[in-house]
SEPARO-781433 format. One record per residue: residue in three letters; x, y, z of N, C-alpha, C, O in turn. Coordinates in steps of 0.2 Angstrom, whole numbers, padded with zeros to 4 digits, always signed. Example, Ala and Ser with C-alpha at 12.3 -4.5 7.8 and 13.67 -1.06 7.14 Angstrom:
% SEPARO-781433
ALA+0066-0028+0039+0062-0022+0039+0066-0016+0039+0071-0017+0042/SER+0064-0011+0035+0068-0005+0036+0064+0000+0039+0067+0006+0040/
This chain:
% SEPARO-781433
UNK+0752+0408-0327+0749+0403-0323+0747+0406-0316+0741+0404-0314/UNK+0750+0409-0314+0747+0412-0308+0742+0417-0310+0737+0417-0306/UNK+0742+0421-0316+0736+0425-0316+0727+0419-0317+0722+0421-0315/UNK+0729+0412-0320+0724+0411-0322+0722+0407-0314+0716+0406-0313/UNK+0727+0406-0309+0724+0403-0304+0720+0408-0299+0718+0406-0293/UNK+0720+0415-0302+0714+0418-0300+0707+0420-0305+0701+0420-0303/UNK+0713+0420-0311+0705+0421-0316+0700+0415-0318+0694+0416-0319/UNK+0702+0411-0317+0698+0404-0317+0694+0403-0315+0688+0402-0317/UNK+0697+0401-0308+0692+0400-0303+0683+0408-0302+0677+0408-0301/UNK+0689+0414-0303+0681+0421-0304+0678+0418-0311+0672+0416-0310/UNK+0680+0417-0317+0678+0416-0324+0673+0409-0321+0669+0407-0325/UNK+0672+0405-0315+0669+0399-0315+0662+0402-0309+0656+0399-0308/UNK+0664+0408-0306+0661+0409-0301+0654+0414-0302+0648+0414-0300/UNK+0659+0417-0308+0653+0423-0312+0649+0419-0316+0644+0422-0318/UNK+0650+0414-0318+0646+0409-0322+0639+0405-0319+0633+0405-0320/UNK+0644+0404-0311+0637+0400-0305+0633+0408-0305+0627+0407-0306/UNK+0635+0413-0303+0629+0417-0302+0624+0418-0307+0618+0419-0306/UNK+0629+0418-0313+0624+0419-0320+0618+0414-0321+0612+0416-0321/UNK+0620+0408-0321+0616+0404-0320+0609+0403-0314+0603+0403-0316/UNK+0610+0404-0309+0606+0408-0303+0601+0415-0307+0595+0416-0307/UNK+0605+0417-0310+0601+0423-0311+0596+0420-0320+0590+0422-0321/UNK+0599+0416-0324+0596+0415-0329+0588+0411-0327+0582+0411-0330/UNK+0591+0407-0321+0586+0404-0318+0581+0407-0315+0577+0403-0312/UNK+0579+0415-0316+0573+0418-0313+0572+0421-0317+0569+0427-0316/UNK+0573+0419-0324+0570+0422-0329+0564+0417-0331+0563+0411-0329/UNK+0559+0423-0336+0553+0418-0337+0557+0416-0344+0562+0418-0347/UNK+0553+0411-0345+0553+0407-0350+0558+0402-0350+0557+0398-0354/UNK+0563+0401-0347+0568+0398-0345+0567+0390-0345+0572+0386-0347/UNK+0560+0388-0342+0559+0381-0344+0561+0376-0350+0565+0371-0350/UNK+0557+0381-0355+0558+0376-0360+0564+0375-0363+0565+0371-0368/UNK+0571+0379-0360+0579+0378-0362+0580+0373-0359+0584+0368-0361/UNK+0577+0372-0353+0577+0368-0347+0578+0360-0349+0582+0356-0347/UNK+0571+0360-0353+0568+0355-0357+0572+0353-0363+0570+0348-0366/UNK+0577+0359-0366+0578+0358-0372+0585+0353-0371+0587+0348-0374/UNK+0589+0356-0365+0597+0353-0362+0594+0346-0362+0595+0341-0366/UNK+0590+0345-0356+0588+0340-0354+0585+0333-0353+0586+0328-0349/UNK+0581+0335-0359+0576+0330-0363+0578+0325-0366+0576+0325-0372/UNK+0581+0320-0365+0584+0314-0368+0580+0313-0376+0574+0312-0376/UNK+0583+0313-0381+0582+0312-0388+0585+0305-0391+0587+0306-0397/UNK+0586+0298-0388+0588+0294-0389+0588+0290-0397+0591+0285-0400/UNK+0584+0295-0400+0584+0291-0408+0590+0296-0411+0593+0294-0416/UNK+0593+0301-0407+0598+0303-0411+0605+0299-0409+0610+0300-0412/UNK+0604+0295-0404+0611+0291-0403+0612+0286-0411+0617+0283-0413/UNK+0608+0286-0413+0607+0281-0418+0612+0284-0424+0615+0281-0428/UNK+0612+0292-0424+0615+0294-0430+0624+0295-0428+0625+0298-0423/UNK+0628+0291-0432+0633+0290-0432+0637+0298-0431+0640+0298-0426/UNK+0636+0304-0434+0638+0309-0434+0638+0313-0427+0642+0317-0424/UNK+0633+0312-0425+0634+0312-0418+0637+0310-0410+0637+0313-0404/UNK+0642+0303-0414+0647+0301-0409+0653+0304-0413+0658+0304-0410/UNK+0653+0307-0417+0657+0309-0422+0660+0314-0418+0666+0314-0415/UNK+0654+0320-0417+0654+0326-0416+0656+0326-0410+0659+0330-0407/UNK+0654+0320-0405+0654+0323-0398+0661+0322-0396+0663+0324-0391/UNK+0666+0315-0401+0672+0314-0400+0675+0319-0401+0679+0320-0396/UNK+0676+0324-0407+0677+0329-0410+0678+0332-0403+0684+0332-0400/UNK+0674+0335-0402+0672+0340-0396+0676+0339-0390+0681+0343-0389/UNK+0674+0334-0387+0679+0332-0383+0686+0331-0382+0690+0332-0377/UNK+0688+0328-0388+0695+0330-0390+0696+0336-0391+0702+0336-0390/UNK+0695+0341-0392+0698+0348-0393+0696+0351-0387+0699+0356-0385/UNK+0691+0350-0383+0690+0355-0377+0696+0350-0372+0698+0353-0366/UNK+0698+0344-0373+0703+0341-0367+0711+0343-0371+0716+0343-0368/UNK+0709+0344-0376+0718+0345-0380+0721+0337-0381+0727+0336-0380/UNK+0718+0334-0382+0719+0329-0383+0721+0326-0388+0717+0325-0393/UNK+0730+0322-0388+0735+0324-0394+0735+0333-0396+0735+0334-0402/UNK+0734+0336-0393+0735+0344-0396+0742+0344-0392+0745+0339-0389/UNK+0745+0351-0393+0752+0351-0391+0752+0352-0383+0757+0350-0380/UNK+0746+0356-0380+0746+0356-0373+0748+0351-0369+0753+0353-0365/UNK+0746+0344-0369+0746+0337-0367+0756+0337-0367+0759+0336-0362/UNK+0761+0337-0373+0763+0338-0373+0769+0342-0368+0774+0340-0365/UNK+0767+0350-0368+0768+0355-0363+0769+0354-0357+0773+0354-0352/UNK+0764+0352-0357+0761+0350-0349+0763+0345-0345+0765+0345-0340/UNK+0763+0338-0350+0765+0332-0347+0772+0332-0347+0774+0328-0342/UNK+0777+0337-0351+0784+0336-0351+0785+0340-0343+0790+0340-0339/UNK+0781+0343-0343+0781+0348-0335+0781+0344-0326+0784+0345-0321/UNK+0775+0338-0329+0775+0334-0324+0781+0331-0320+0786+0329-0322/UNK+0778+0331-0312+0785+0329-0310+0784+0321-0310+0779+0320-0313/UNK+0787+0317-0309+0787+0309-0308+0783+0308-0302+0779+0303-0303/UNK+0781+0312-0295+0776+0309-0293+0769+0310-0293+0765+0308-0288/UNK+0767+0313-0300+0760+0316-0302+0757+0309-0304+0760+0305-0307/UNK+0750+0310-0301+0745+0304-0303+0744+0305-0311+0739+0309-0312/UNK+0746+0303-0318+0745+0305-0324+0737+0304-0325+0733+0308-0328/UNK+0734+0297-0323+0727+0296-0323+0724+0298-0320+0719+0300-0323/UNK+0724+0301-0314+0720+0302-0309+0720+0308-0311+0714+0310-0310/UNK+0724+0314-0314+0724+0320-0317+0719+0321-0321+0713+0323-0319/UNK+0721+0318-0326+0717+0317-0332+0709+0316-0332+0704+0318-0335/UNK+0709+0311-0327+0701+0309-0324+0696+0317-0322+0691+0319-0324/UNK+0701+0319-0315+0700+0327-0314+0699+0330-0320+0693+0332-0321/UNK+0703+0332-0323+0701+0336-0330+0695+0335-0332+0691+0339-0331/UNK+0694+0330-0335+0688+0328-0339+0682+0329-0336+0677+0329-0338/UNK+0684+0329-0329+0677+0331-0324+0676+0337-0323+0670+0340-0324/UNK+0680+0339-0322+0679+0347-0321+0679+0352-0327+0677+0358-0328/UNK+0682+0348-0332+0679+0352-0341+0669+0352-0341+0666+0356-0342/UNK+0668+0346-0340+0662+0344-0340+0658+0346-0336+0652+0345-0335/UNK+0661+0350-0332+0655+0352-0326+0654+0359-0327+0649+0363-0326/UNK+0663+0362-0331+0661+0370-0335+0656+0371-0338+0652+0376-0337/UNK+0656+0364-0343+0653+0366-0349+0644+0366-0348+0639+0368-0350/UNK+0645+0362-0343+0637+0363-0341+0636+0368-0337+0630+0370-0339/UNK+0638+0371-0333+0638+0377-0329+0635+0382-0337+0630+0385-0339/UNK+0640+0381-0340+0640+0386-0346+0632+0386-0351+0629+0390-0353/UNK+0632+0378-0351+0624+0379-0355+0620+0380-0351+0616+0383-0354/UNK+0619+0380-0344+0614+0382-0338+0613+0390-0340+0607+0393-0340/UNK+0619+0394-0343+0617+0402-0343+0617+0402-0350+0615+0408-0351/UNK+0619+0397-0356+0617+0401-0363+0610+0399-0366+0606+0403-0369/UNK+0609+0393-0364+0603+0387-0368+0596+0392-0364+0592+0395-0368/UNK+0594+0391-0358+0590+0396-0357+0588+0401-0358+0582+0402-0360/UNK+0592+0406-0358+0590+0412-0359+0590+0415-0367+0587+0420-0369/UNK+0594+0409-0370+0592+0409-0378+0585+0409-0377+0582+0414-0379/UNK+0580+0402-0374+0575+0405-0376+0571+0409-0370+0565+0409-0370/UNK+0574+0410-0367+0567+0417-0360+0571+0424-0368+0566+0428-0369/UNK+0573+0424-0371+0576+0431-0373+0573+0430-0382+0570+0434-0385/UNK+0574+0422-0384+0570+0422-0391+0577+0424-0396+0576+0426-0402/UNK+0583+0422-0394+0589+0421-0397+0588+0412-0400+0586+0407-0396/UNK+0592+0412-0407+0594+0406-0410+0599+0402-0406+0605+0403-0405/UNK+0595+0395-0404+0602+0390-0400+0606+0389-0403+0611+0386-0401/UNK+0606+0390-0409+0610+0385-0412+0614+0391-0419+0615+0389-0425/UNK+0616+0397-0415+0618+0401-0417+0629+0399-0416+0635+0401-0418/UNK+0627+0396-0413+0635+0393-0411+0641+0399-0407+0637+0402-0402/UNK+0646+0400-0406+0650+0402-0403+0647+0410-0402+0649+0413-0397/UNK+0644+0412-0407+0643+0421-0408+0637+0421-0400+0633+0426-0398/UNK+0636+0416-0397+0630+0417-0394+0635+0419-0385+0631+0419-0380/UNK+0642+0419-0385+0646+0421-0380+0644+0429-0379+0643+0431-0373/UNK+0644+0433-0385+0646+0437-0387+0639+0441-0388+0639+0447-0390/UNK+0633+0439-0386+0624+0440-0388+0622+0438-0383+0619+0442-0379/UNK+0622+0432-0380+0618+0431-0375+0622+0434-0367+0620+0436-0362/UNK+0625+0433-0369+0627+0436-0360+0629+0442-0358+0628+0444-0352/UNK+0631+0447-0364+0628+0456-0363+0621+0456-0360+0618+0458-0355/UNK+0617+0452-0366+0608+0454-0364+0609+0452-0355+0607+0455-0351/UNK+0612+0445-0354+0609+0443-0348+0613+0450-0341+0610+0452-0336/UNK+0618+0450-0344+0623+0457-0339+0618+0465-0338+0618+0468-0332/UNK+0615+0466-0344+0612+0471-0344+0605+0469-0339+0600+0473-0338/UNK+0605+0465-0337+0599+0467-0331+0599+0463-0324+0595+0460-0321/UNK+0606+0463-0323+0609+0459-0316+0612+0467-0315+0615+0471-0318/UNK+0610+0467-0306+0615+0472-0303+0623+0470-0304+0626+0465-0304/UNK+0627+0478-0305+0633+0476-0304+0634+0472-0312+0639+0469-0313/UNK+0629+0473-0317+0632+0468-0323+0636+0471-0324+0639+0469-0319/UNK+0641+0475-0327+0647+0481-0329+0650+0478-0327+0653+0474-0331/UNK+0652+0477-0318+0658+0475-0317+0658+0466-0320+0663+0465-0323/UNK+0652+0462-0318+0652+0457-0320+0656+0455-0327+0660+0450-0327/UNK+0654+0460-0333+0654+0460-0337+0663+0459-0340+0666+0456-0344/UNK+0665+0465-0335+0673+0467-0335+0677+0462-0332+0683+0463-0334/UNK+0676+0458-0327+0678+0454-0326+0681+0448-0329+0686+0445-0329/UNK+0673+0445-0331+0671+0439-0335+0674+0440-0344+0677+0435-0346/UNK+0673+0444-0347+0679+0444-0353+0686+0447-0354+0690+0447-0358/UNK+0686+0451-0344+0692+0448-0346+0696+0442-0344+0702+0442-0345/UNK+0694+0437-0341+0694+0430-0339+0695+0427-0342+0698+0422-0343/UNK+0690+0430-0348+0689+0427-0357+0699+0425-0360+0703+0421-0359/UNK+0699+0432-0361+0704+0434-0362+0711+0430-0359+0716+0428-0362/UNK+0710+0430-0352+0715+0427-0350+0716+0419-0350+0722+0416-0349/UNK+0708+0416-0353+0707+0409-0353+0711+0409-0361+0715+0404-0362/UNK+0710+0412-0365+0712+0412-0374+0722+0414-0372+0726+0410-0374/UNK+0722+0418-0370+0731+0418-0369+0733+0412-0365+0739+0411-0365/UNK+0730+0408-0362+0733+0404-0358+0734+0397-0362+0738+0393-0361/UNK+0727+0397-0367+0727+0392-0374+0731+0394-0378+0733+0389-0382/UNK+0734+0400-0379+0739+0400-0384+0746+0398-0379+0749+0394-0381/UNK+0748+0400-0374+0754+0400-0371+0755+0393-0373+0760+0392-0377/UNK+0751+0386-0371+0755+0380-0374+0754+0379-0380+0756+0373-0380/UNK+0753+0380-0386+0752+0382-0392+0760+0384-0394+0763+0380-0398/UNK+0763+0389-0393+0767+0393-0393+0772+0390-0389+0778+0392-0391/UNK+0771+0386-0385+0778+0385-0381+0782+0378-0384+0788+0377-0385/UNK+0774+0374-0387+0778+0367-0390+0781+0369-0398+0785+0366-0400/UNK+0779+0376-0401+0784+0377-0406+0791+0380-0405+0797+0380-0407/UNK+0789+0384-0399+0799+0389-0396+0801+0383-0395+0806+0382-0398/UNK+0799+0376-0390+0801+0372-0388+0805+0369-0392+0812+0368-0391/UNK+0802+0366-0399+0805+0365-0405+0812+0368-0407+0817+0364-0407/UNK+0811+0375-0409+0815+0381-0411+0823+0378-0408+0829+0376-0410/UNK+0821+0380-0402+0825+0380-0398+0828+0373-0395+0832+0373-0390/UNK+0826+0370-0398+0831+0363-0396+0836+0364-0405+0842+0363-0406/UNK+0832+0365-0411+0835+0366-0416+0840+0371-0417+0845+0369-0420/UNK+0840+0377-0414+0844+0382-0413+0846+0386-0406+0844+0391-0404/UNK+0850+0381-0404+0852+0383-0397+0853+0390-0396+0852+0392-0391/UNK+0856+0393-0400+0859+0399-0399+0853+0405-0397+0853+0410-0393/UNK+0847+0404-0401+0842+0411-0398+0839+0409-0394+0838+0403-0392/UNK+0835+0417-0389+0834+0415-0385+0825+0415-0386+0822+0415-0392/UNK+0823+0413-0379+0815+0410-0379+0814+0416-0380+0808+0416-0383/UNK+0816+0421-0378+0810+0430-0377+0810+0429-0387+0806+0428-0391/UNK+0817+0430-0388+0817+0431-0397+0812+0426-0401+0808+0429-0404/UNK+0811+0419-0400+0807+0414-0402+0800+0418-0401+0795+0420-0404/UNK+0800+0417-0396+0791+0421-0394+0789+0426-0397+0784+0426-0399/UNK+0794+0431-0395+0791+0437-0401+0790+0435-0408+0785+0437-0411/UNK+0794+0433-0410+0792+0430-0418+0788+0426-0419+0786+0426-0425/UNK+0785+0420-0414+0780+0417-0417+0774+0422-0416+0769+0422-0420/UNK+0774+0427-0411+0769+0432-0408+0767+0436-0418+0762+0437-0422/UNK+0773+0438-0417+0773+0442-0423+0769+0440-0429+0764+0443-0431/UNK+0772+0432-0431+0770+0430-0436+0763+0427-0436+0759+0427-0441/UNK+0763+0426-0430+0754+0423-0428+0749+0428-0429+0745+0427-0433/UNK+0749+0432-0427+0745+0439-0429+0746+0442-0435+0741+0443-0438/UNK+0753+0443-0438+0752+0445-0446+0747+0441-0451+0743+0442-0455/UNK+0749+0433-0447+0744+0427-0454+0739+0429-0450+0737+0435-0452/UNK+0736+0428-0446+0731+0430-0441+0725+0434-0445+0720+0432-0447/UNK+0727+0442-0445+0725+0448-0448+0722+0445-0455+0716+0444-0455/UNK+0727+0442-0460+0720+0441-0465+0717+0435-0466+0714+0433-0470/UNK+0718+0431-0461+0713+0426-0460+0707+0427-0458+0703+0422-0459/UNK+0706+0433-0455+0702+0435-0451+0695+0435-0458+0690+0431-0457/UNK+0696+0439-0463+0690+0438-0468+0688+0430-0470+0684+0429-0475/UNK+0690+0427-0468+0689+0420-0473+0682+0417-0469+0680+0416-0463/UNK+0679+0416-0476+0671+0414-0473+0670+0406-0470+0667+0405-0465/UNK+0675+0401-0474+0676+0395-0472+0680+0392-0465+0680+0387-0463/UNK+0684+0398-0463+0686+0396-0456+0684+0392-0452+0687+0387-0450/UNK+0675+0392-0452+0673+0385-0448+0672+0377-0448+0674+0372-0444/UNK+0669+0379-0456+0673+0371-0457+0679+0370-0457+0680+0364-0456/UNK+0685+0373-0458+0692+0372-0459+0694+0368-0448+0698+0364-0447/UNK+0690+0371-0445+0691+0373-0438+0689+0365-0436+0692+0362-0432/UNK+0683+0362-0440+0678+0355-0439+0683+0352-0441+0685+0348-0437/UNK+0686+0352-0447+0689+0345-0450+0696+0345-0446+0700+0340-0447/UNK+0698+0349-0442+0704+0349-0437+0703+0346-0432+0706+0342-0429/UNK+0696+0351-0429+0695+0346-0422+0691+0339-0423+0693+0335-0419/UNK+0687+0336-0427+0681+0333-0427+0684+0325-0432+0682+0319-0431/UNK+0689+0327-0436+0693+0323-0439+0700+0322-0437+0702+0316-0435/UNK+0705+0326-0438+0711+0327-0440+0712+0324-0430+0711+0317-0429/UNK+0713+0328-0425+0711+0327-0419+0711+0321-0418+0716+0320-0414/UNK+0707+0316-0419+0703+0311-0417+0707+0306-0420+0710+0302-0416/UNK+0708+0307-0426+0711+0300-0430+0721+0300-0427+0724+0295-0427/UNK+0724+0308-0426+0729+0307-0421+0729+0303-0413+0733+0299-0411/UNK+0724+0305-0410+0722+0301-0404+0721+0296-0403+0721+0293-0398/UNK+0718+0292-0410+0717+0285-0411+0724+0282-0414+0724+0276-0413/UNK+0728+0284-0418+0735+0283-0419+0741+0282-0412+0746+0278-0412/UNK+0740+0287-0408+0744+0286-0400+0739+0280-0396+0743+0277-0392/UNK+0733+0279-0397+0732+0272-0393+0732+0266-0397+0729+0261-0394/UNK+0734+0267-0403+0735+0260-0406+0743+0260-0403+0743+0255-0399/UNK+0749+0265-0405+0753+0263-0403+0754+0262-0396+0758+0257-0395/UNK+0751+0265-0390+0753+0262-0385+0747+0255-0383+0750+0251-0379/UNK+0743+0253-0384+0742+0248-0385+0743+0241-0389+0741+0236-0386/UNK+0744+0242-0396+0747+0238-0399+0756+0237-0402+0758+0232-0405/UNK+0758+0244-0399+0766+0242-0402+0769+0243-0394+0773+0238-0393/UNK+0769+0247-0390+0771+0247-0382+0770+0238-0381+0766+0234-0384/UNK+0776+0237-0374+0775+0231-0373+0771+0234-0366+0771+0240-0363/UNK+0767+0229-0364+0762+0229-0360+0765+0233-0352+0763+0238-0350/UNK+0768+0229-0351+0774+0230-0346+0775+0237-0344+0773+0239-0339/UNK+0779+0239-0350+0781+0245-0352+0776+0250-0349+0777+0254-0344/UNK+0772+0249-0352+0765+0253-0352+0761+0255-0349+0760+0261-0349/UNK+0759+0248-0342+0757+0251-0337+0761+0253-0332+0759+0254-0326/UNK+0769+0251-0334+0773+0254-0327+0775+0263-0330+0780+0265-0327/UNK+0773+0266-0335+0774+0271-0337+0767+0275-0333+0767+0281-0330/UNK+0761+0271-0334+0755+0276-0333+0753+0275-0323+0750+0279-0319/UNK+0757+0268-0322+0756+0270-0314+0761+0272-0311+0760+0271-0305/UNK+0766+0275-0313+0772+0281-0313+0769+0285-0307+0765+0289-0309/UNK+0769+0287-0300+0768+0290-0295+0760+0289-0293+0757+0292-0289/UNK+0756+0284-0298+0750+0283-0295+0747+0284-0289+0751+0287-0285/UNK+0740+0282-0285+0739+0282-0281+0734+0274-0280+0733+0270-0275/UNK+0733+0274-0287+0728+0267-0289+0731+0265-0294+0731+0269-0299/UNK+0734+0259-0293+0736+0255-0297+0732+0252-0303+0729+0247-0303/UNK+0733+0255-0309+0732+0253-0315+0734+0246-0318+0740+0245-0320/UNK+0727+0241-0319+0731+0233-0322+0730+0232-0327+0733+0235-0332/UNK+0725+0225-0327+0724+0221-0333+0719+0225-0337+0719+0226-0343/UNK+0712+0227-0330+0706+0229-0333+0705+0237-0338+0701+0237-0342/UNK+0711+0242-0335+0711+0246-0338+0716+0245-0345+0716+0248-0350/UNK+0721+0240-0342+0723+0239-0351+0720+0235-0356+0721+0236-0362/UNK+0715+0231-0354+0709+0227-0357+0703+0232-0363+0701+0232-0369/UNK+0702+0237-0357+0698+0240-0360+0699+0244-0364+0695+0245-0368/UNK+0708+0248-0363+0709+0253-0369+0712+0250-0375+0714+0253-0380/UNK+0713+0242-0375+0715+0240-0380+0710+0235-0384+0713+0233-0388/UNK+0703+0234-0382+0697+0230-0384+0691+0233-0384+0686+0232-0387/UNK+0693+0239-0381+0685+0244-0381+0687+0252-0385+0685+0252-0390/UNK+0689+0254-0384+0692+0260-0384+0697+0263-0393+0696+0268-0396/UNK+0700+0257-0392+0702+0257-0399+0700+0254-0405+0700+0256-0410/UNK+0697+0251-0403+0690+0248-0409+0688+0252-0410+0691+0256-0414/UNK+0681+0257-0406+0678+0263-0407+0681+0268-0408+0678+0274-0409/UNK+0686+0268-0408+0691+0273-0411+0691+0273-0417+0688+0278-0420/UNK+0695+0268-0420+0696+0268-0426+0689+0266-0430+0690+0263-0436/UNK+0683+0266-0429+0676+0263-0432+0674+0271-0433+0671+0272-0439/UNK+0674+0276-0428+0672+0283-0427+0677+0284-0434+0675+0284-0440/UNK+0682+0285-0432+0687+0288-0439+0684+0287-0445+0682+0291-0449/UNK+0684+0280-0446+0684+0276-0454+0678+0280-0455+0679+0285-0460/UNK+0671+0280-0450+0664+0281-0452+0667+0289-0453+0668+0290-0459/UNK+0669+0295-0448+0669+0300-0451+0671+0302-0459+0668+0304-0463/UNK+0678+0299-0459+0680+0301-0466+0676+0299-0470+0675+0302-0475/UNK+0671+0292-0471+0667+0293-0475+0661+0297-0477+0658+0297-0482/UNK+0660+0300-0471+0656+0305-0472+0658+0312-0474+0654+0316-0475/UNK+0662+0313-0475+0666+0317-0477+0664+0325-0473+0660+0326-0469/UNK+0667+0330-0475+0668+0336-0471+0663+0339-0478+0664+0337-0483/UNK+0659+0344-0475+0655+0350-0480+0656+0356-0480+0653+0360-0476/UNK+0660+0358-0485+0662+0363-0484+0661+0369-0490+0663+0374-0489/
């Protein structure tokens, strides 16, 4: 926790110059144009809210085991909502920082947008390679990488020791951790050849994800008593949460929840 509350903030820092610098490349417009450009007939296609729910939930860990981690960690006088609001905002503001330096210079360089994740790993060598000081830039930023990936495993790993070790009081956490450590990396290694990893990766975040998210606000707004519910979420508040936020997570929110679900699974996963 303390290394990332330095690696984070550089890992967001080296992104703002990148962007600055992708920004004075030629061709960079039409990336511009490509983020930018409102394509409104595509709200039409249902896979779309699909995906972006999808997305959403796994870049927020929502219903993932972190939420768990982390919320057990909270003290009583943490705004749980206003957290939460934070997060989603400054997730959203990475992730645009982020397309600012990949979606251009995809096209000033003539690289595929829609090359997917391998474009971390393509497009920003090329861009490092003609920025003063790229090297260092370069060495910092993965390994910020690095520390942002160990930091997504630490709660991963803590809510299964968490487990372990309420079932088995006697070992200790360092023992628990090395063996998930261990065992994670052994399946790990021959996972590593499998070609379908991606869709396997979609029907967890895009489906599975989604439809557990939609199952915790049915329960809390349909089996919780109301009461209950919002004296649980305005728990050290600062702004009191009422009628209108429980109206809408139980009139708005879960209906399109569970409409996205059904539509997805009918669409089924292609694999």
């Amino acid at each position: 926790e303390k290394t990332n509350k330095v690696m984070m903030p550089l890992f967001f820092i080296i992104f703002l110059i990148l962007a600055v610098r992708v920004a004075m490349l030629p061709g960079v417009s039409e990336g511009y144009r490509f983020m930018f450009t409102p394509r409104w007939e595509a709200l039409k296609d249902p896979m779309i809210w699909i995906w972006a729910m999808g997305q959403a939930f796994f870049s927020l860990s929502v219903t993932g085991s972190g939420m768990i981690v982390y919320g057990a960690y909270l003290s009583k006088d943490e705004d749980v909502v206003g957290v939460a609001q934070h997060t989603a905002l400054f997730d959203t503001i990475a992730a645009v920082v982020a397309a600012l330096v990949i979606i251009p210079a995809c096209f000033s360089y003539g690289l595929d947008v829609g090359a997917g994740p391998s474009l971390l790993f393509v497009t920003l060598p090329t861009i490092l390679q003609d920025i003063p000081m790229g090297r260092l830039f370069a060495i910092i930023l993965y390994l910020a990488m690095i520390f942002a990936g160990v930091s997504s495993l630490q709660n991963m790993f803590e809510a299964v020791a968490e487990s372990l070790l309420h079932k088995f009081p006697k070992l200790s956490r360092t023992a628990v951790l090395a063996i998930l450590c261990v065992l994670c990396l052994g399946i790990g290694i021959f996972m590593e050849p499998i070609s379908k990893w991606g869709p396997w990766m979609d029907l967890v975040s895009i489906y599975i994800i989604p439809i557990g998210a939609t199952l915790g606000a049915i329960s809390w707004f349909y089996v919780m008593k109301k009461d209950e519910l919002l004296a649980a979420v305005n728990t050290g508040s600062k702004k009191e949460r009422g009628a209108l936020w429980y109206n809408v997570g139980r009139f708005v929110y879960v209906p399109l929840a569970v409409i996205l679900c059904c539509v997805a699974l009918f669409m089924h996963v292609a694999f």
